[in-house]
PDB file as gemmi writes it, atoms N, CA and C in Angstrom:
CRYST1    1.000    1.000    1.000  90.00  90.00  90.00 P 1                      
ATOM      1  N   UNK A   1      -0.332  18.610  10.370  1.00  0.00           N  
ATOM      2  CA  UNK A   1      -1.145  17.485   9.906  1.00  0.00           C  
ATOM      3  C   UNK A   1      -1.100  17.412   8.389  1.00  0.00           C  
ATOM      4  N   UNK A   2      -1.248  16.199   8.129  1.00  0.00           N  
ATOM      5  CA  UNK A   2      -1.209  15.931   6.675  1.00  0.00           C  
ATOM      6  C   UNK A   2      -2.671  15.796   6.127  1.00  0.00           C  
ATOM      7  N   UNK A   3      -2.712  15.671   5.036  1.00  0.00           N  
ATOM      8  CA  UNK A   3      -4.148  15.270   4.461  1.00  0.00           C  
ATOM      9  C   UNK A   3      -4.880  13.963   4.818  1.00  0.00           C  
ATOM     10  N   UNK A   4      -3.705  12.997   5.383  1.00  0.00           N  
ATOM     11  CA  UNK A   4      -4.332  12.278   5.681  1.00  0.00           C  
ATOM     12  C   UNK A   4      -4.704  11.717   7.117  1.00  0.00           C  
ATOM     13  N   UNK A   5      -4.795  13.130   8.082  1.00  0.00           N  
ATOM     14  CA  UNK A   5      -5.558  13.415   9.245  1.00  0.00           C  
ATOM     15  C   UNK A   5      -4.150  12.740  10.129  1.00  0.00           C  
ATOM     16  N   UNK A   6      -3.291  12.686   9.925  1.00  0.00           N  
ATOM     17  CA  UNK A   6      -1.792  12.583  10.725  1.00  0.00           C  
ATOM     18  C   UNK A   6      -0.743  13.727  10.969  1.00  0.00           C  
ATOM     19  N   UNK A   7      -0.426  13.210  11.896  1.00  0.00           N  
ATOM     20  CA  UNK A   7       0.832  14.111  12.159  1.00  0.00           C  
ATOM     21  C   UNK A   7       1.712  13.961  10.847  1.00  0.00           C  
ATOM     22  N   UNK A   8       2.647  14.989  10.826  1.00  0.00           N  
ATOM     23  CA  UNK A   8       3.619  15.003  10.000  1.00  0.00           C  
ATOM     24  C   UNK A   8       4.901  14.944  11.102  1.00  0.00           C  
ATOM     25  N   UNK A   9       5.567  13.781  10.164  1.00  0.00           N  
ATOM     26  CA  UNK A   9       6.970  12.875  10.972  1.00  0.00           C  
ATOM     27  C   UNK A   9       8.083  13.509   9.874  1.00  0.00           C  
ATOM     28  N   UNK A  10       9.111  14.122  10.619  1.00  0.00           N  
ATOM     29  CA  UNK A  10      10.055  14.323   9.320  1.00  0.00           C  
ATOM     30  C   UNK A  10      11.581  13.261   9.428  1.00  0.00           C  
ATOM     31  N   UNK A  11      11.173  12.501   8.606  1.00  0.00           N  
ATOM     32  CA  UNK A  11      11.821  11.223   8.731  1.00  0.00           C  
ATOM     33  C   UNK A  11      12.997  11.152   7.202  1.00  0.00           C  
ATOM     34  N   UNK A  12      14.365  10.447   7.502  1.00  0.00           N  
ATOM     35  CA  UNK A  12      14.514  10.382   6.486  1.00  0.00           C  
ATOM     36  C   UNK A  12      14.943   8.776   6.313  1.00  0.00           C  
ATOM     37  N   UNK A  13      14.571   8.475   4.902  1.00  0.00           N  
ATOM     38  CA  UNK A  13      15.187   7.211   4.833  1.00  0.00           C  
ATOM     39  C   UNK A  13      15.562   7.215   3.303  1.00  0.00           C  
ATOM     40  N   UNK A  14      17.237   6.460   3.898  1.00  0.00           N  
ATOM     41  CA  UNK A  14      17.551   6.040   2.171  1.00  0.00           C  
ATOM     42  C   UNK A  14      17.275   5.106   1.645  1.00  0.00           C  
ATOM     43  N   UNK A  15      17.917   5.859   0.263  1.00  0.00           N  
ATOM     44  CA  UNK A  15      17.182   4.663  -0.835  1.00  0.00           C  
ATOM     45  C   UNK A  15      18.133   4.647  -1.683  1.00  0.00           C  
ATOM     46  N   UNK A  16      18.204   4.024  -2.548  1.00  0.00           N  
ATOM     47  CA  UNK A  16      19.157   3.830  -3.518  1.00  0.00           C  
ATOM     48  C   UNK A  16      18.930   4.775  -5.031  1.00  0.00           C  
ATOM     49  N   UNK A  17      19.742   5.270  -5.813  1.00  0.00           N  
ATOM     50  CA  UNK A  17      19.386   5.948  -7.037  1.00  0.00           C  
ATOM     51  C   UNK A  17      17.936   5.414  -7.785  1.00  0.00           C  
ATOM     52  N   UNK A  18      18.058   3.686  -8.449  1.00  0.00           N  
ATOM     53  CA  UNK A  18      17.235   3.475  -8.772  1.00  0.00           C  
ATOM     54  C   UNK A  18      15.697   3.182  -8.104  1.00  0.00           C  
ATOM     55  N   UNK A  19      15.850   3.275  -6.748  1.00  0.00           N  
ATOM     56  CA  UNK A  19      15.046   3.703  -6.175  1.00  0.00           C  
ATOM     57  C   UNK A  19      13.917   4.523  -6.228  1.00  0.00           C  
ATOM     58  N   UNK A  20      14.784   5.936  -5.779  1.00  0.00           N  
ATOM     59  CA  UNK A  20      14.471   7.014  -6.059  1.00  0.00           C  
ATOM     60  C   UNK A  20      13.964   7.596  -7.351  1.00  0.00           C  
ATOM     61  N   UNK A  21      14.747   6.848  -8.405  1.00  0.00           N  
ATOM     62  CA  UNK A  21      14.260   7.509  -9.654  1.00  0.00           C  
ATOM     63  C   UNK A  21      12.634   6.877  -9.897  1.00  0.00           C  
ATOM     64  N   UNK A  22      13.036   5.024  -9.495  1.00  0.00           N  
ATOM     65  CA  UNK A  22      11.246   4.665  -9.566  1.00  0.00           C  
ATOM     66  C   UNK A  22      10.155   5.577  -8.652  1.00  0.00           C  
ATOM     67  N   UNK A  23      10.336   5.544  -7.435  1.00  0.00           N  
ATOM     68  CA  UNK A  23       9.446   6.343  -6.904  1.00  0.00           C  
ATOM     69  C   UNK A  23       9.173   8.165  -7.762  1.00  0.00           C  
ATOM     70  N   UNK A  24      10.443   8.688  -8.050  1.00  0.00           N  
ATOM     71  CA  UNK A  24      10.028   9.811  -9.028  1.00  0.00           C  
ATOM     72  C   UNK A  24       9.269   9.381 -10.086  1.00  0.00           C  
ATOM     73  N   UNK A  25       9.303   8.689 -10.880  1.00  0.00           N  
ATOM     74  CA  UNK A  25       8.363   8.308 -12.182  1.00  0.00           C  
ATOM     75  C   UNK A  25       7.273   7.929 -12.132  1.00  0.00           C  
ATOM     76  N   UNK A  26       6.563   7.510 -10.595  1.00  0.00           N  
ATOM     77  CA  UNK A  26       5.246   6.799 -10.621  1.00  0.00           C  
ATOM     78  C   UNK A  26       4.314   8.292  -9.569  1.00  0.00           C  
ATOM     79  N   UNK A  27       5.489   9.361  -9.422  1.00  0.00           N  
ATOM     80  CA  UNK A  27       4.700  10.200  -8.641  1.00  0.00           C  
ATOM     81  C   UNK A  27       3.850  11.029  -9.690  1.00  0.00           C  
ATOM     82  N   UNK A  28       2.818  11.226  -9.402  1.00  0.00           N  
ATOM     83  CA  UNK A  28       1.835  12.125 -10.529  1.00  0.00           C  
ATOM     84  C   UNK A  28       2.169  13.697 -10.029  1.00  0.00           C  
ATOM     85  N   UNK A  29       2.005  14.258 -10.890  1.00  0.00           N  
ATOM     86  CA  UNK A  29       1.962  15.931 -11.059  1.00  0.00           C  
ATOM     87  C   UNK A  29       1.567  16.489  -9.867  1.00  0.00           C  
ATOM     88  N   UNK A  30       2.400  17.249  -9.002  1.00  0.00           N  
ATOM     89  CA  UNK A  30       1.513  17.875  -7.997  1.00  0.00           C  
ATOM     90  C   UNK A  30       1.178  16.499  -6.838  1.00  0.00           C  
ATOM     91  N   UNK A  31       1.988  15.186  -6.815  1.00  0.00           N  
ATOM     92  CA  UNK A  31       1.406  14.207  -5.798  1.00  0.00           C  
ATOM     93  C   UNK A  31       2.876  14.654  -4.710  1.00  0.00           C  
ATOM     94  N   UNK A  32       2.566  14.520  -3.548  1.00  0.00           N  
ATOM     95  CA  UNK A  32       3.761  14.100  -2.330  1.00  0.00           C  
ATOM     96  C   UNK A  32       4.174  12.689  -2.281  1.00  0.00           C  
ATOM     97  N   UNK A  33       5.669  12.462  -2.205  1.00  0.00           N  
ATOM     98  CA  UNK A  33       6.018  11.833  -1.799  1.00  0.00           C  
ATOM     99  C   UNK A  33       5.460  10.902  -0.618  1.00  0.00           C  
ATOM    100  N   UNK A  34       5.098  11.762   0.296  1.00  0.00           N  
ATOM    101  CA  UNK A  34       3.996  11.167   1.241  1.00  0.00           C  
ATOM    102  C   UNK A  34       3.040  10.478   0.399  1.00  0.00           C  
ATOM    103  N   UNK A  35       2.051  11.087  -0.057  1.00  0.00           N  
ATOM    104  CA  UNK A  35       1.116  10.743  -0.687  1.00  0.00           C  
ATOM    105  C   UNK A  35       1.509   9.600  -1.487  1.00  0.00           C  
ATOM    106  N   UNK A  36       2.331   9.298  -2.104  1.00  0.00           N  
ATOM    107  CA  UNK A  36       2.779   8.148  -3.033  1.00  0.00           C  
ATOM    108  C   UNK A  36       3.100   7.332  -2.025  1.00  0.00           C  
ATOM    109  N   UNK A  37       3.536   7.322  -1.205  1.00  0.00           N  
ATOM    110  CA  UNK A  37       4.304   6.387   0.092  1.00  0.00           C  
ATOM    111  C   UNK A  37       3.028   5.654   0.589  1.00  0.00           C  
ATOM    112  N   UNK A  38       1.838   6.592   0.293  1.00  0.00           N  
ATOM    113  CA  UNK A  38       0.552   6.565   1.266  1.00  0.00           C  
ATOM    114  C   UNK A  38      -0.395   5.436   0.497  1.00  0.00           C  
ATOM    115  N   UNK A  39      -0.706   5.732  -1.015  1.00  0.00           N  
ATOM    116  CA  UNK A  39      -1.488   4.916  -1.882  1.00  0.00           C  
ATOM    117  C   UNK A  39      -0.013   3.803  -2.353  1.00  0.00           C  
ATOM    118  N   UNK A  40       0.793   3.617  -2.537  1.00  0.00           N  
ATOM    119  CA  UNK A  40       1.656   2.140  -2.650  1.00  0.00           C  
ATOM    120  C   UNK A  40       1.641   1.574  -0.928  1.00  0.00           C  
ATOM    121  N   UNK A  41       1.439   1.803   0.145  1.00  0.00           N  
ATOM    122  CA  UNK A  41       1.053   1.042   1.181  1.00  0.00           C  
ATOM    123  C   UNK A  41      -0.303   0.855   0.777  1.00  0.00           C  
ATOM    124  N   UNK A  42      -1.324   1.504   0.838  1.00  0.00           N  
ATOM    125  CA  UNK A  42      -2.626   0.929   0.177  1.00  0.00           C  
ATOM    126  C   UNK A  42      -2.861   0.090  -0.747  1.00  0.00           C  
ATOM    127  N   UNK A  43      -2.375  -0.384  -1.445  1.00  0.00           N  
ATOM    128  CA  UNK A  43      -2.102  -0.763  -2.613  1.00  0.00           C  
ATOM    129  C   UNK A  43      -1.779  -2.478  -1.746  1.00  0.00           C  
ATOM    130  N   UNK A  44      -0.551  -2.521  -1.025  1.00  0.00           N  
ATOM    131  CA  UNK A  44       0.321  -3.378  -0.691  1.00  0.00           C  
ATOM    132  C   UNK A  44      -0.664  -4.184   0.052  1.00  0.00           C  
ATOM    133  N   UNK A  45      -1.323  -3.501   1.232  1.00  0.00           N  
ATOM    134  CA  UNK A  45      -2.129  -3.938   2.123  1.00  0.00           C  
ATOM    135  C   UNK A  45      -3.436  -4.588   1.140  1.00  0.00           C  
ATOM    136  N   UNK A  46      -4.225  -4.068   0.320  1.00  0.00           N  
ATOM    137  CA  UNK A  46      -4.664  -4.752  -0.564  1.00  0.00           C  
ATOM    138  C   UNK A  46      -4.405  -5.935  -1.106  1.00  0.00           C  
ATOM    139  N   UNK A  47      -3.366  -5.981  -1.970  1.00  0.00           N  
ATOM    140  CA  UNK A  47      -2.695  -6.881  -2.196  1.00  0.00           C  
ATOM    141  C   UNK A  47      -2.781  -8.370  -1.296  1.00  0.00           C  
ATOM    142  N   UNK A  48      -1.885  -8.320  -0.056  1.00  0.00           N  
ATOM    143  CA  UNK A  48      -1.751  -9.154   0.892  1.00  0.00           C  
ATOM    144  C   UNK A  48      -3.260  -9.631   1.476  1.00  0.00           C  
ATOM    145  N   UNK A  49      -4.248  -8.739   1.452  1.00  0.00           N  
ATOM    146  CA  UNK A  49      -5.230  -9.081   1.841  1.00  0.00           C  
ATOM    147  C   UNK A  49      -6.285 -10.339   0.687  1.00  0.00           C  
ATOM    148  N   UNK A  50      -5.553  -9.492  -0.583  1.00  0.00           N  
ATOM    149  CA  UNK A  50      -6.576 -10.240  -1.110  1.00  0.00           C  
ATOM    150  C   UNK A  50      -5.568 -11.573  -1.819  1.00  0.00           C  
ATOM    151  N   UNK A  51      -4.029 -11.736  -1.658  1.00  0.00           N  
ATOM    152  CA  UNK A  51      -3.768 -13.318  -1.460  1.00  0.00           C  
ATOM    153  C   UNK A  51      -3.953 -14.146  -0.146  1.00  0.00           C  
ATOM    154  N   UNK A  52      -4.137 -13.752   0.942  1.00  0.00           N  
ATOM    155  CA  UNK A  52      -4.564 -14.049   1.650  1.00  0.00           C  
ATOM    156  C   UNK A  52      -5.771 -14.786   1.762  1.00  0.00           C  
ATOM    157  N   UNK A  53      -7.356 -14.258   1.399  1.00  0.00           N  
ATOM    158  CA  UNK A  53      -8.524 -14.265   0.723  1.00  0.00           C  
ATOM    159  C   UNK A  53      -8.266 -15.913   0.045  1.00  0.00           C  
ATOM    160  N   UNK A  54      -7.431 -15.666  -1.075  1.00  0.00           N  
ATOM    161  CA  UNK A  54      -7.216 -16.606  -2.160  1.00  0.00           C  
ATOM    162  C   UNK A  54      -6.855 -17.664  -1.333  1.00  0.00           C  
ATOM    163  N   UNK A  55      -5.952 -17.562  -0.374  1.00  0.00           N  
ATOM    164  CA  UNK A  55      -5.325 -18.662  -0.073  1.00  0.00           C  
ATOM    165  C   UNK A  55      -6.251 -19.462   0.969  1.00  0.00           C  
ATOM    166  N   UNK A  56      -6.965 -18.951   1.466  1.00  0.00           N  
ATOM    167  CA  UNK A  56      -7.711 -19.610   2.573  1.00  0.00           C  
ATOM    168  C   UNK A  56      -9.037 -19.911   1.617  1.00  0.00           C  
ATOM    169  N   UNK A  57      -9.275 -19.492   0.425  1.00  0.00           N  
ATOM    170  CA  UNK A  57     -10.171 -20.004  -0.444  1.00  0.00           C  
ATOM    171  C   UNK A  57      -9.522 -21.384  -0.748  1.00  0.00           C  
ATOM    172  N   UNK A  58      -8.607 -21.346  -1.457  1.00  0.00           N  
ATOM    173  CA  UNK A  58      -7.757 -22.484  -1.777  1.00  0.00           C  
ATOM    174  C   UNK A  58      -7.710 -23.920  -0.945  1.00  0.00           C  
ATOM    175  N   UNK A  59      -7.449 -23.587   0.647  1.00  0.00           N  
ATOM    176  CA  UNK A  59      -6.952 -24.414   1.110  1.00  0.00           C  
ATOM    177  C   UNK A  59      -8.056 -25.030   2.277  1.00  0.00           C  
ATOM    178  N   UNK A  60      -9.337 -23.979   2.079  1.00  0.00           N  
ATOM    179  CA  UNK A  60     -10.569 -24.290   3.087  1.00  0.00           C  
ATOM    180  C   UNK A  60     -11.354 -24.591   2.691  1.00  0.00           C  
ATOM    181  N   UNK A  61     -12.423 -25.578   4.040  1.00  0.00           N  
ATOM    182  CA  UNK A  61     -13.258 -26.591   3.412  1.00  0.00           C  
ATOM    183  C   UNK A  61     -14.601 -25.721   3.925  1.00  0.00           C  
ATOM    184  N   UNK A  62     -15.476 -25.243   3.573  1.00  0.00           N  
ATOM    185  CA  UNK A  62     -16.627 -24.690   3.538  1.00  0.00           C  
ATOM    186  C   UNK A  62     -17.942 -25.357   3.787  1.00  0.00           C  
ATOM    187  N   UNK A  63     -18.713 -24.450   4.370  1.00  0.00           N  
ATOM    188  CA  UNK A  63     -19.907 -25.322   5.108  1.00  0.00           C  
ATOM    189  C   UNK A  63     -21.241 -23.858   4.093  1.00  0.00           C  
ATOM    190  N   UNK A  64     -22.391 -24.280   3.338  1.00  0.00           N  
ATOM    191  CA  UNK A  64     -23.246 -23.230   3.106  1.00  0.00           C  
ATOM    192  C   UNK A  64     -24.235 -23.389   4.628  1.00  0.00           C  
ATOM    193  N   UNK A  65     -24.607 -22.087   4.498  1.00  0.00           N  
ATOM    194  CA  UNK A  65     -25.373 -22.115   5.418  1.00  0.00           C  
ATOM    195  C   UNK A  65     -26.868 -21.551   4.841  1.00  0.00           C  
ATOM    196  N   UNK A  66     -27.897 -22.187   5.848  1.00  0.00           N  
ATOM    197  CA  UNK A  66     -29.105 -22.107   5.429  1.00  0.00           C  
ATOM    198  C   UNK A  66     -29.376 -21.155   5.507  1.00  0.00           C  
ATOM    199  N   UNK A  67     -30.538 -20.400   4.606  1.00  0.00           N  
ATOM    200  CA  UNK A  67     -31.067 -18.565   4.512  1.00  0.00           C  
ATOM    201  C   UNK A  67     -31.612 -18.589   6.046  1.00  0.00           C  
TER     202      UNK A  67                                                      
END                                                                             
């Protein structure tokens, strides 16, 4: 199990040099690869959620409702 209460999958997938070198440069001291894999999906899912948010702000017609 990992830290983040999962199995551990030993998976490989390629990537390209510059790839790899970005993912090396944004990993912090002592972080896993996992772990970086783990908070940039967090990150992503965020993301999408909150243009999402925007967009249905954008494009929807709203009703207030009484207290």
């Amino acid at each position: 199990m990992n830290k983040y209460g999962n199995m551990t999958a030993t998976k490989r997938i390629p990537v390209s040099e510059p790839v790899w070198t970005s993912l090396s440069d944004m990993k912090k001291p002592g972080q896993t690869y996992d772990g970086l894999l783990y908070e940039i999906i967090e990150h992503e899912k965020e993301r999408r959620f909150m243009a999402e948010m925007a967009a249905i702000e954008a494009e929807g017609d709203f009703m207030e409702f009484a207290p």
